[in-house]
GUFIPA-249157 format. One record per residue: residue number from 1; residue in one letter; y, z, x of N, C-alpha, C in turn. Coordinates in nm, 2 decimals. Atoms other than C-alpha are relative to their C-alpha. Layout:
BEGIN
ATOM     n   res     n_c2     n_c3     n_c1    ca_c2    ca_c3    ca_c1     c_c2     c_c3     c_c1
ATOM   NUM     a        Y        Z        X        Y        Z        X        Y        Z        X
...
This chain:
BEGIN
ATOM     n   res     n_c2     n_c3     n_c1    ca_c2    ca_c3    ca_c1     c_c2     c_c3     c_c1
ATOM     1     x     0.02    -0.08     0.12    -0.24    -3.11    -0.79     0.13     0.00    -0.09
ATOM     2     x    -0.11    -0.01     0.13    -0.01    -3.12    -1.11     0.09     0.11     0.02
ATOM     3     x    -0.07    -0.21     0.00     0.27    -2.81    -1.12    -0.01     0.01    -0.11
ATOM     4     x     0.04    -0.02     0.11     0.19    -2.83    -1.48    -0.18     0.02     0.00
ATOM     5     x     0.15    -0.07     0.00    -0.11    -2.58    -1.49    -0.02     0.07    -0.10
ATOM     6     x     0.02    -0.08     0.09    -0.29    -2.40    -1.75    -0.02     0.13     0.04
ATOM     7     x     0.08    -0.17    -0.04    -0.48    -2.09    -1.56     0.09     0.05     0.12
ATOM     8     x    -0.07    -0.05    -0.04    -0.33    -1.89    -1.42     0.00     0.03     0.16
ATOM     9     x    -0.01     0.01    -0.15    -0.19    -1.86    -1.04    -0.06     0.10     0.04
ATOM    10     x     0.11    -0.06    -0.10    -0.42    -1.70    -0.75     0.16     0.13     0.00
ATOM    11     x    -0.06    -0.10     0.00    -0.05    -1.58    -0.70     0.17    -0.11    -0.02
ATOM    12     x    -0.09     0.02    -0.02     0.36    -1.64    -0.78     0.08     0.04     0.03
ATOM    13     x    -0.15    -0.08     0.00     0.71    -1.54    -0.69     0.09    -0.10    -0.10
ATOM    14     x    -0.14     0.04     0.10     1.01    -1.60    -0.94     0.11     0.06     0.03
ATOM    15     x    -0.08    -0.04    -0.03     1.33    -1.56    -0.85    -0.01     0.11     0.14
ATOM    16     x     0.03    -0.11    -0.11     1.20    -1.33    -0.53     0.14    -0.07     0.09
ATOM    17     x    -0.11    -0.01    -0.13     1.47    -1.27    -0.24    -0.06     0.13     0.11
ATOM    18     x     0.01    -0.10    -0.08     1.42    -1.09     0.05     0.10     0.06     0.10
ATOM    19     x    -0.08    -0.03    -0.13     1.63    -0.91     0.31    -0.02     0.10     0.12
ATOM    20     x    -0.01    -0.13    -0.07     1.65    -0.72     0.66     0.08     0.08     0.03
ATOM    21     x    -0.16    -0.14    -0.04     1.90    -0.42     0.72     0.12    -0.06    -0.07
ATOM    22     x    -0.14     0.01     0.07     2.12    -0.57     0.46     0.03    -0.13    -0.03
ATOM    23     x    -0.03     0.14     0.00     2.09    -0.94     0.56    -0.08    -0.07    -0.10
ATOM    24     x     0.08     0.07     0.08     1.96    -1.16     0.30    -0.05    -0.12     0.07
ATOM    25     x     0.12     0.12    -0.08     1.67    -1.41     0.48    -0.04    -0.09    -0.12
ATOM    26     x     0.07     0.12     0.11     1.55    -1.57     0.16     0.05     0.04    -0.14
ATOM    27     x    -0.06     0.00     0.14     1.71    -1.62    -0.18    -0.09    -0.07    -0.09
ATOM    28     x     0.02     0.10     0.14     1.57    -1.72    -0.52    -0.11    -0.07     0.01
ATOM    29     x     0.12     0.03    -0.04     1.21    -1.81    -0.41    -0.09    -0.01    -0.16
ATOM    30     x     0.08     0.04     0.14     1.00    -1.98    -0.72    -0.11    -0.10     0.02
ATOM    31     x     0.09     0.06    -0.04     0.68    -2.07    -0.66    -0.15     0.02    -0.06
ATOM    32     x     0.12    -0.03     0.05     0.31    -2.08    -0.80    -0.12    -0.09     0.11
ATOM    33     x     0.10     0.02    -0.11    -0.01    -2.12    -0.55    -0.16     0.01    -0.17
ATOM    34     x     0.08    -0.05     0.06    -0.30    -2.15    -0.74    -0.15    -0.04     0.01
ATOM    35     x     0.18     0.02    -0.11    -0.72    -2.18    -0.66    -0.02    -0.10     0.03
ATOM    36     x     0.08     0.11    -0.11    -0.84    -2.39    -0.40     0.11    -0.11    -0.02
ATOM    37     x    -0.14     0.07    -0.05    -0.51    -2.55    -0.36     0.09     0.02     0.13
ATOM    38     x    -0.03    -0.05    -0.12    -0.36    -2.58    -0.02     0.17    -0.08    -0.04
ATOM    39     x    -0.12     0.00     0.03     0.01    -2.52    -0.02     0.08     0.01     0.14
ATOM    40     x    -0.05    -0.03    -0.14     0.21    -2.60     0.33     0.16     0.03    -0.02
ATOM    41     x    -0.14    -0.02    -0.01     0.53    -2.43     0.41     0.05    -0.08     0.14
ATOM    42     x    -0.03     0.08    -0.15     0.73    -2.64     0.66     0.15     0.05     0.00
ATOM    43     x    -0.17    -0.06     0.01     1.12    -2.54     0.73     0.03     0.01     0.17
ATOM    44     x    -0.02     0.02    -0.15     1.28    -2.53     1.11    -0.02     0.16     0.01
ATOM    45     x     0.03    -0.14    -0.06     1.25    -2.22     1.32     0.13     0.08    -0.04
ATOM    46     x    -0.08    -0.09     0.03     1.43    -1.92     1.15     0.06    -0.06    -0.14
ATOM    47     x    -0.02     0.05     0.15     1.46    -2.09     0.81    -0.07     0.10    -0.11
ATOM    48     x     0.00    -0.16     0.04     1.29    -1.78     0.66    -0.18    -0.01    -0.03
ATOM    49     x     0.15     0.01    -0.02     0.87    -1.91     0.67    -0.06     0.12     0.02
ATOM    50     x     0.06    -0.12    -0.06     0.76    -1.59     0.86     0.01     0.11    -0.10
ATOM    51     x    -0.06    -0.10     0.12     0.98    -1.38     0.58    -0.11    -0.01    -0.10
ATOM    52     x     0.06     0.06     0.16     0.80    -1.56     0.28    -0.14     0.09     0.05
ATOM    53     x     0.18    -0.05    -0.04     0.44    -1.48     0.45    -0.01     0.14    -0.05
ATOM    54     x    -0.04    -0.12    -0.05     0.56    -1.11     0.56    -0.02     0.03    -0.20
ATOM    55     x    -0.01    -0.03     0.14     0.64    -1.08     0.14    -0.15    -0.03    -0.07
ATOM    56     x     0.15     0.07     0.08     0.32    -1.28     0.03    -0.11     0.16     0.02
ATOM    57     x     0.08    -0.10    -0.05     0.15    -1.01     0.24    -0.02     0.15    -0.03
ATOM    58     x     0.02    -0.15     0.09     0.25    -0.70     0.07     0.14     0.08     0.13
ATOM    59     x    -0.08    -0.06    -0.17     0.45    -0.62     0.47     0.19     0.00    -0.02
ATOM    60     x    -0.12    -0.01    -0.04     0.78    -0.69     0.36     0.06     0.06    -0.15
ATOM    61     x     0.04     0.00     0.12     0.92    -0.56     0.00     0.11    -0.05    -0.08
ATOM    62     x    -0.06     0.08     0.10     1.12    -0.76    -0.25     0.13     0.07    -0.05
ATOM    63     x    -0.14    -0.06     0.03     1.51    -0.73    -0.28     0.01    -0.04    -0.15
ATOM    64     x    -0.03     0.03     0.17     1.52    -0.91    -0.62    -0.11    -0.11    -0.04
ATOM    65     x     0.06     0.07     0.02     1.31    -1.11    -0.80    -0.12     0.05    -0.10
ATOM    66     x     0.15    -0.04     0.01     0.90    -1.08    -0.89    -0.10    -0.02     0.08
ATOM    67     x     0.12     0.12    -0.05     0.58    -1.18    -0.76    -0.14     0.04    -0.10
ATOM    68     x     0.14     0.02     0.03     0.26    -1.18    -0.94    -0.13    -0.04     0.09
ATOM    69     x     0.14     0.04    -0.06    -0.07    -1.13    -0.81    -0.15     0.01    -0.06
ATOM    70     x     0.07     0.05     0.11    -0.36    -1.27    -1.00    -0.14     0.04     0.08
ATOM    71     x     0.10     0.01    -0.06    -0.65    -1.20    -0.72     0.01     0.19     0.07
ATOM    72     x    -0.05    -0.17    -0.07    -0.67    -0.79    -0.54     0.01    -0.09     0.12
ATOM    73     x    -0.08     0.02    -0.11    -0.48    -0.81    -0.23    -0.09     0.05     0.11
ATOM    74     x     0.18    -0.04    -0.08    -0.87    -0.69    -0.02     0.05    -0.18     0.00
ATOM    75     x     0.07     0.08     0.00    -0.91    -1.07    -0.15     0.11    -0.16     0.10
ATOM    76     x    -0.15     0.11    -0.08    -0.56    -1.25     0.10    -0.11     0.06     0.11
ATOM    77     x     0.01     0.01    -0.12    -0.68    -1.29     0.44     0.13    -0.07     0.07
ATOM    78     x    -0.14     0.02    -0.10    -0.39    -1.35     0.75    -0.06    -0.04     0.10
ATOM    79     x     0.07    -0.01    -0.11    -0.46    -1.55     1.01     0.13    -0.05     0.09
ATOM    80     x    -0.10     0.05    -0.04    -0.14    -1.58     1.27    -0.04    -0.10     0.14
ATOM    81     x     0.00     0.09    -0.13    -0.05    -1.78     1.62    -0.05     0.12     0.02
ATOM    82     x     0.04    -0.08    -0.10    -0.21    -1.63     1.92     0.07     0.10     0.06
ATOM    83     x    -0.07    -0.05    -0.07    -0.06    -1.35     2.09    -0.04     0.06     0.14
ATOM    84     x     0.07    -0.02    -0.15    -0.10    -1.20     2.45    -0.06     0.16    -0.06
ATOM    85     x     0.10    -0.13    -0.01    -0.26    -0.86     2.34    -0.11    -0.02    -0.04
ATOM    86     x     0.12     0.01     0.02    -0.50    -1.01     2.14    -0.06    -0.09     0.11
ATOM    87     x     0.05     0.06    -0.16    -0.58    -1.26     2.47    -0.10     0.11     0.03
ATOM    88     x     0.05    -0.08    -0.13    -0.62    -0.94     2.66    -0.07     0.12    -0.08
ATOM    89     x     0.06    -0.10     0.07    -0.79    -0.71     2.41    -0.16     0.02     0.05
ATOM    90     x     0.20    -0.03    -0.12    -1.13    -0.59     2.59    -0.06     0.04    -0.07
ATOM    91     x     0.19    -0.05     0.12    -1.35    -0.61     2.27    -0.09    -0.13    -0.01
ATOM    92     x     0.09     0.14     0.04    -1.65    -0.89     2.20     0.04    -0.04    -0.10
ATOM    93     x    -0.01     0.07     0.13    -1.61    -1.13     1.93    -0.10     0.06    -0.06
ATOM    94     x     0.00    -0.03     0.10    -1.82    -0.97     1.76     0.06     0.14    -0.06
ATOM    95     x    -0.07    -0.10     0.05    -1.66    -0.64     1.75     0.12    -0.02    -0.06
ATOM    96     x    -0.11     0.05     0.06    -1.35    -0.82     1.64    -0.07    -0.04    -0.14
ATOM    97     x     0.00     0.07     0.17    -1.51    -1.01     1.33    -0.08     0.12    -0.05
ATOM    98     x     0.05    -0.07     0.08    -1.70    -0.70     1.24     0.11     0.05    -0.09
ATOM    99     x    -0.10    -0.03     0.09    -1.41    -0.53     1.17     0.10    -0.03    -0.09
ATOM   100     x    -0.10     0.06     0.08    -1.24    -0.77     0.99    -0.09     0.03    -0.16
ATOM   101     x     0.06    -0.04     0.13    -1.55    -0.62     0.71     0.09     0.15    -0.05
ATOM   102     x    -0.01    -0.13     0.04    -1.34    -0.29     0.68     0.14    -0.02    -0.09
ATOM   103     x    -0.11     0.02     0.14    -1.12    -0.27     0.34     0.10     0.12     0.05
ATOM   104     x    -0.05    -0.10     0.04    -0.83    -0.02     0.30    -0.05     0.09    -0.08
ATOM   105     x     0.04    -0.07     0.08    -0.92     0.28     0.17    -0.14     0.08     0.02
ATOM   106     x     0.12     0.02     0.00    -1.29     0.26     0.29    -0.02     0.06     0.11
ATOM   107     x     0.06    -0.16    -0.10    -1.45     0.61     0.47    -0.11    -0.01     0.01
ATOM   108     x     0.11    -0.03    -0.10    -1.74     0.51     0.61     0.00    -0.02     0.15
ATOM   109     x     0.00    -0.03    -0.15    -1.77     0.57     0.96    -0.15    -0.10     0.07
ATOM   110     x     0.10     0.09    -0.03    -2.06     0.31     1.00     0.07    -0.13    -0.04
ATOM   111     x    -0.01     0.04     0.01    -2.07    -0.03     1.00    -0.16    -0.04    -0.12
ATOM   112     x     0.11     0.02     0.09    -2.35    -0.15     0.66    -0.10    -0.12     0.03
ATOM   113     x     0.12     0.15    -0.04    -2.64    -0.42     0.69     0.07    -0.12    -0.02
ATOM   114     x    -0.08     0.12     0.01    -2.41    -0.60     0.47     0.14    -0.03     0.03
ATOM   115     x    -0.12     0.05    -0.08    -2.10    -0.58     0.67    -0.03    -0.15     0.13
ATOM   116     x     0.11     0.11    -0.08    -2.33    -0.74     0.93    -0.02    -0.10    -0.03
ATOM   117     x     0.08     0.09     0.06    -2.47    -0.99     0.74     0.17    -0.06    -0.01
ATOM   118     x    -0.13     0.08     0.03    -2.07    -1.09     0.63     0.06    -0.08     0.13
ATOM   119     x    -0.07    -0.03    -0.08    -1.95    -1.08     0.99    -0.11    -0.12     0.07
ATOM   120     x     0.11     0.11    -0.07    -2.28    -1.34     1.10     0.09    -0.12    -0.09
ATOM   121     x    -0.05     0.12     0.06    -2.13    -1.55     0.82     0.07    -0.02     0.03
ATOM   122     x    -0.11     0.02    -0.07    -1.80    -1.56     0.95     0.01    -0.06     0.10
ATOM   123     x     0.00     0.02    -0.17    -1.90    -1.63     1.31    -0.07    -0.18    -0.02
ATOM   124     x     0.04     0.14     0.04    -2.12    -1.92     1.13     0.14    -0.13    -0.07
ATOM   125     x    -0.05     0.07     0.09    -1.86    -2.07     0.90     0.18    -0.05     0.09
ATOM   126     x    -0.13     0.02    -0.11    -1.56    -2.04     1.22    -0.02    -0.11     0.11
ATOM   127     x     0.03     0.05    -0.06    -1.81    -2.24     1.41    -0.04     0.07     0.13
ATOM   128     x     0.02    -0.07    -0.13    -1.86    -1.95     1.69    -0.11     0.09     0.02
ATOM   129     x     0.13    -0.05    -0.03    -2.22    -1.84     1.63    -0.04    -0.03     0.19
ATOM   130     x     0.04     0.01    -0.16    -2.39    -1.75     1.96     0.14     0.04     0.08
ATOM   131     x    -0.06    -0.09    -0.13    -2.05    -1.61     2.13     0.04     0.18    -0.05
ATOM   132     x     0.02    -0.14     0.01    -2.08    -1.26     1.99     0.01     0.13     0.08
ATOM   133     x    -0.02    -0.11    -0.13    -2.12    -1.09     2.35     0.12    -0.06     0.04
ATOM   134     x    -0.11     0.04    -0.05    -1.84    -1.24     2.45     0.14     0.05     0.00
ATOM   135     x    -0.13    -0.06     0.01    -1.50    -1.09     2.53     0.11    -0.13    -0.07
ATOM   136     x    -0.06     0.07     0.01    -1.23    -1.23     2.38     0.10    -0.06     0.09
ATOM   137     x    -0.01     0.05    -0.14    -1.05    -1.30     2.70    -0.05    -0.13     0.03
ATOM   138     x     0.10     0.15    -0.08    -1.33    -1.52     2.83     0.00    -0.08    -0.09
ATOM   139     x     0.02     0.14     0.08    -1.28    -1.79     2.52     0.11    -0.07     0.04
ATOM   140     x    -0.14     0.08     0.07    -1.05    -2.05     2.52     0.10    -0.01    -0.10
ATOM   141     x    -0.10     0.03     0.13    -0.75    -2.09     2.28    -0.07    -0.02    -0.11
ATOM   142     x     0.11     0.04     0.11    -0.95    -2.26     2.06    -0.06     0.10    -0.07
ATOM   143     x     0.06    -0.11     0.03    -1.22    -1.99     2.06     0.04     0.06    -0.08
ATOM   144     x    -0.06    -0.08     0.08    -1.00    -1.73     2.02     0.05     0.02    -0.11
ATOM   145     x    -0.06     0.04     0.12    -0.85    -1.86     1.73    -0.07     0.01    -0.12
ATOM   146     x     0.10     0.03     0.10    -1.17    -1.96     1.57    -0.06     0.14     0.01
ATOM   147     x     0.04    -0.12     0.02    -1.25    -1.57     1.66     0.06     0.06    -0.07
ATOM   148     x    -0.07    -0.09     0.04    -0.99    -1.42     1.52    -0.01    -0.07    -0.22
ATOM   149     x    -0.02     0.02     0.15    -1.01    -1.64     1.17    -0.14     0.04     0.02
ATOM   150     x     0.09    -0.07     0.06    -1.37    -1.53     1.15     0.00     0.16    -0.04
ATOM   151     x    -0.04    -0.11    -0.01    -1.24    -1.20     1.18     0.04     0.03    -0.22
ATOM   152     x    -0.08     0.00     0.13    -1.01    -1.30     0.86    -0.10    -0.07    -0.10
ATOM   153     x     0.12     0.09     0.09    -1.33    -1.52     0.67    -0.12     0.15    -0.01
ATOM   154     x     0.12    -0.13     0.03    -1.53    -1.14     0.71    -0.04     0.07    -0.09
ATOM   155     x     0.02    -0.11     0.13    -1.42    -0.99     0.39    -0.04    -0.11    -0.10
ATOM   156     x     0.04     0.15     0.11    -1.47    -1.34     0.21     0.12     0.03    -0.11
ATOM   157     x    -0.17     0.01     0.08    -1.07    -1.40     0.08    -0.06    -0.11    -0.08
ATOM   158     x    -0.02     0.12     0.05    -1.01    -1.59    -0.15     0.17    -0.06    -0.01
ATOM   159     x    -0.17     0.02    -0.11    -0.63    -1.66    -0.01    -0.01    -0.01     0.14
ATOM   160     x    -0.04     0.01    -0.12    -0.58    -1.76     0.32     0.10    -0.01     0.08
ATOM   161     x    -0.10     0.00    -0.04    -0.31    -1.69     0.46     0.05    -0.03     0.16
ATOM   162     x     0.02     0.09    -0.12    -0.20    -1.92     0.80     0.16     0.01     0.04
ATOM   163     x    -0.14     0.01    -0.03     0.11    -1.85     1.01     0.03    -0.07     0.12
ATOM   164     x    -0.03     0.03    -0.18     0.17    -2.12     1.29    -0.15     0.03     0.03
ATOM   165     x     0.12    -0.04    -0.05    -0.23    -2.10     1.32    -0.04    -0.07     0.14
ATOM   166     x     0.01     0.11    -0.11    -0.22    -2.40     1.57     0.11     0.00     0.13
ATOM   167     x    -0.12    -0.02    -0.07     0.12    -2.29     1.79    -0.09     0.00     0.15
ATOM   168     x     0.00    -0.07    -0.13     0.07    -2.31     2.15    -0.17    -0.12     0.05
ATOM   169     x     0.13     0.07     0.00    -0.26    -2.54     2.09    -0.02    -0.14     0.05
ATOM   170     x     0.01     0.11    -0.06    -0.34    -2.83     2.28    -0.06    -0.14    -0.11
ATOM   171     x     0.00     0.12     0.13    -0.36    -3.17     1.98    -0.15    -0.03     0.01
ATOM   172     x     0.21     0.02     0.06    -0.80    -3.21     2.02     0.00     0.12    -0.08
ATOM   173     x     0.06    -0.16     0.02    -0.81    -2.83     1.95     0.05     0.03    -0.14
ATOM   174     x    -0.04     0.03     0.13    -0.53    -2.88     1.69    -0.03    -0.04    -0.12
ATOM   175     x     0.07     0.06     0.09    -0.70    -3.11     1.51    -0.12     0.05    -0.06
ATOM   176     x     0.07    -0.10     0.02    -0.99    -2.91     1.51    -0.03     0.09    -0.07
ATOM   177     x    -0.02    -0.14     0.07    -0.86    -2.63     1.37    -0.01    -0.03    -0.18
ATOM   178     x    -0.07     0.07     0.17    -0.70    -2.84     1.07    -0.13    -0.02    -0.04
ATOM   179     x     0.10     0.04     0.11    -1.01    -2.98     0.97    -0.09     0.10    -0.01
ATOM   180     x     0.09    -0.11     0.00    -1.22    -2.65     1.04     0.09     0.04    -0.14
ATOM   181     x    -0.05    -0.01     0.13    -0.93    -2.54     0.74    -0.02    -0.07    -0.13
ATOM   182     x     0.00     0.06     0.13    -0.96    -2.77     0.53    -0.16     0.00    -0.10
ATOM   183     x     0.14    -0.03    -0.02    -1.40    -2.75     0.57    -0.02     0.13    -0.12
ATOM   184     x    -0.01    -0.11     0.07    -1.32    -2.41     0.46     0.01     0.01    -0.18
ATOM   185     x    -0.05     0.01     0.09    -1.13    -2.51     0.18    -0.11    -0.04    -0.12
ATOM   186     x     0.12     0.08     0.08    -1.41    -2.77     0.03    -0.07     0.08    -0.01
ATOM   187     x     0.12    -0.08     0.00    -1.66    -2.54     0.15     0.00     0.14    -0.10
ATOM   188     x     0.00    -0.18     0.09    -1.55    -2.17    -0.03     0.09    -0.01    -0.12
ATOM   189     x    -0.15    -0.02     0.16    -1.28    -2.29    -0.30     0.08     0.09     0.03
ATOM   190     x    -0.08    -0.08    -0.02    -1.08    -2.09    -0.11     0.18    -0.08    -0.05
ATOM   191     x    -0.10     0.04    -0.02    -0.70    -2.15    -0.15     0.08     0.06     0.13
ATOM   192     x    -0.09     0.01    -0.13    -0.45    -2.23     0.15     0.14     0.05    -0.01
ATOM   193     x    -0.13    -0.03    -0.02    -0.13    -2.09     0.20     0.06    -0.02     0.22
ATOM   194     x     0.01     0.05    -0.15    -0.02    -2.32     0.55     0.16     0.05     0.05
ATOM   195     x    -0.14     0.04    -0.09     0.31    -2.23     0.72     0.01    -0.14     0.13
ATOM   196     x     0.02     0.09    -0.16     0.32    -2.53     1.01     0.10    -0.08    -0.03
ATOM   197     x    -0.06     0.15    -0.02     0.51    -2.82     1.19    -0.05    -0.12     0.02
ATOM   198     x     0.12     0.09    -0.01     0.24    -3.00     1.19     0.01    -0.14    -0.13
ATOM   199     x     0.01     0.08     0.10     0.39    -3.30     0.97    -0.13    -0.06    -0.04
ATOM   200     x     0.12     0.09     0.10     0.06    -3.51     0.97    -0.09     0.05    -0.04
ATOM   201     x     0.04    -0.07     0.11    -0.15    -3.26     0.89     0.06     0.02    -0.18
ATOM   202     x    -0.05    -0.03     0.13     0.09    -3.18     0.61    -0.02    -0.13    -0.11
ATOM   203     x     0.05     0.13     0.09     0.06    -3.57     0.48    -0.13    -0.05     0.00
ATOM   204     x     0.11     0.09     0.02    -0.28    -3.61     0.52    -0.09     0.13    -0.10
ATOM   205     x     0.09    -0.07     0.08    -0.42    -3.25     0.33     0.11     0.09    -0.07
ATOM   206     x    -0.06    -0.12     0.16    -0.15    -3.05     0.11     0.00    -0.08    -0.09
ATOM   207     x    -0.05     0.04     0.14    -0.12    -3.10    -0.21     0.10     0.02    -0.05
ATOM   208     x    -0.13     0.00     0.04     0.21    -3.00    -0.22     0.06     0.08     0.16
ATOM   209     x    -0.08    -0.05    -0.07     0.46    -2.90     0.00     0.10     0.04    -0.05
ATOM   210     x    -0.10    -0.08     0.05     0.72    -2.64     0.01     0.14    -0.01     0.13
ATOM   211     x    -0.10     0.02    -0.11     1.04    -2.69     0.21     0.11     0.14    -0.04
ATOM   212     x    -0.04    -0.13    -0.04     1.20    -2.38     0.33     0.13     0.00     0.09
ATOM   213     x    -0.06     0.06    -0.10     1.54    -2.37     0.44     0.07     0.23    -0.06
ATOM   214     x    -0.02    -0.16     0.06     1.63    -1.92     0.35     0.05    -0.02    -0.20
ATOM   215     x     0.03     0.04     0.16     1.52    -2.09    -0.03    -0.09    -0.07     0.00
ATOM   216     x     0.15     0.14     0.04     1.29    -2.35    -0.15     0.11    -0.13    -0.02
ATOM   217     x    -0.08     0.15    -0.01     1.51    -2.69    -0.07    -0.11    -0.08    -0.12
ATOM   218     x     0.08     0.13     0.09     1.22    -2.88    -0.25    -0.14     0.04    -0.01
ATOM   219     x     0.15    -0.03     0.06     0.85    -2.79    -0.42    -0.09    -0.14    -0.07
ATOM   220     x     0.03     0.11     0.11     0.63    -3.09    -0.51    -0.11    -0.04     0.07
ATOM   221     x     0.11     0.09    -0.07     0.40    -3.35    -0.39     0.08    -0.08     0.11
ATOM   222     x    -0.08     0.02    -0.17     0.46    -3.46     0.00     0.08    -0.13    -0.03
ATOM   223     x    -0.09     0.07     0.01     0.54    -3.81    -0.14     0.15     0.02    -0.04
ATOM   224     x    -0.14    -0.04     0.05     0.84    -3.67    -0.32     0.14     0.06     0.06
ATOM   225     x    -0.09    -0.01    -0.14     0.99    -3.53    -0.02     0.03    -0.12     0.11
ATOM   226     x     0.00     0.16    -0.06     0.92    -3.83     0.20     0.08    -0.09    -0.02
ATOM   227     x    -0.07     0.09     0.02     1.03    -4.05    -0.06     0.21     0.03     0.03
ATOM   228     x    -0.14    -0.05    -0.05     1.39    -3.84    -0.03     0.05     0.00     0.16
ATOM   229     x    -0.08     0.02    -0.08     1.41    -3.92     0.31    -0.05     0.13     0.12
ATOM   230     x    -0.02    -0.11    -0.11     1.30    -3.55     0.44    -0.14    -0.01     0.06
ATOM   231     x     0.15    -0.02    -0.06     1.04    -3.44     0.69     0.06     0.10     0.11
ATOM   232     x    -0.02    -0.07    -0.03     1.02    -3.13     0.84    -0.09     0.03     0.15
């Protein structure tokens, strides 16, 4: 995609910085994401990726700078690596993607026909129809993964937010995953926001890459990084 756009971004930061207890993690962050555009962050470990999301997210709050958000913040979905609680969490897949239908704000003490109905789509569109009784436990990596992003496909984002979604993942399952992302992408016009080290993924489906070093080293199209030599 062009960085010369007319309509306006899903979402931006200009000038944004962030910091923890005083420390500054990311300086000077300038960037525009905009629909159905997938945007991969790459940078080494502790280069400030996690930070950026954390901010994208609403979770962390802005030492200097801006951001603009062009879509309501209901319409970001988050989907991270695996962790061991959610492993060991003793609910079914489908109690997990139901609740991925409940907004902030939102006092009903029921689940609705058409939460239901959202939460079938999800399970369809993750590829994990038919494991619904299923603890999350008893899936594979894989599974779980593809349970917990149905979880995040329940409210129907139109942002997706991806941190390290493939970490820890065995390269069939990896692959997998990527193109179930990308499916998404074609399939709902959703837009991507990728953190990963997954270079060939990154040269075979962003449209731009963002290189992250506690700033933006480089914003562009992958060839233009490449051609300089980098690869992250």
């Amino acid at each position: 995609m062009s960085e010369q756009r007319k309509d306006r971004p899903v979402l931006a930061m200009r000038g944004a910085s962030f910091s923890y207890g005083g420390a500054m993690i990311l300086k000077d962050v300038s960037f525009e994401l905009h629909a159905g555009e997938n945007l991969c962050l790459v940078g080494s470990n502790g280069s400030g990726k996690s930070t950026l999301i954390k901010g994208v997210l609403g979770l962390l709050p802005l030492s200097s700078g801006e951001m603009e958000r062009n879509i309501p913040r209901d319409d970001i979905a988050y989907l991270a690596q695996m962790n061991t609680a959610e492993r060991d969490f003793p609910a079914t897949v489908w109690e997990i993607v139901l609740s991925g239908t409940q907004r902030p704000g939102r006092r009903l003490p029921f689940y609705t026909q058409k939460d239901k109905a959202e939460a079938r789509r999800a399970l369809e569109l993750a590829g994990i129809s038919g494991m619904e009784r299923r603890r999350i436990g008893e899936l594979s990596g894989g599974q779980q993964q593809r349970a917990l992003l149905a979880r995040a496909l329940a409210r129907n984002p139109r942002l997706l937010v991806l941190d390290e979604p493939c970490s820890a993942l065995d390269p069939d399952i990896t692959r997998a995953l990527y193109a179930l992302f990308d499916g998404l992408r074609a399939r709902l016009g959703i837009s991507l926001l990728i953190s990963t080290h997954d270079w060939d993924y990154v040269e075979r489906s962003a449209d731009r890459v963002m290189v992250v070093d506690h700033g933006v080293s480089y914003i562009g199209p992958v060839s233009g990084w490449t051609h300089q030599g980098g690869r992250a």
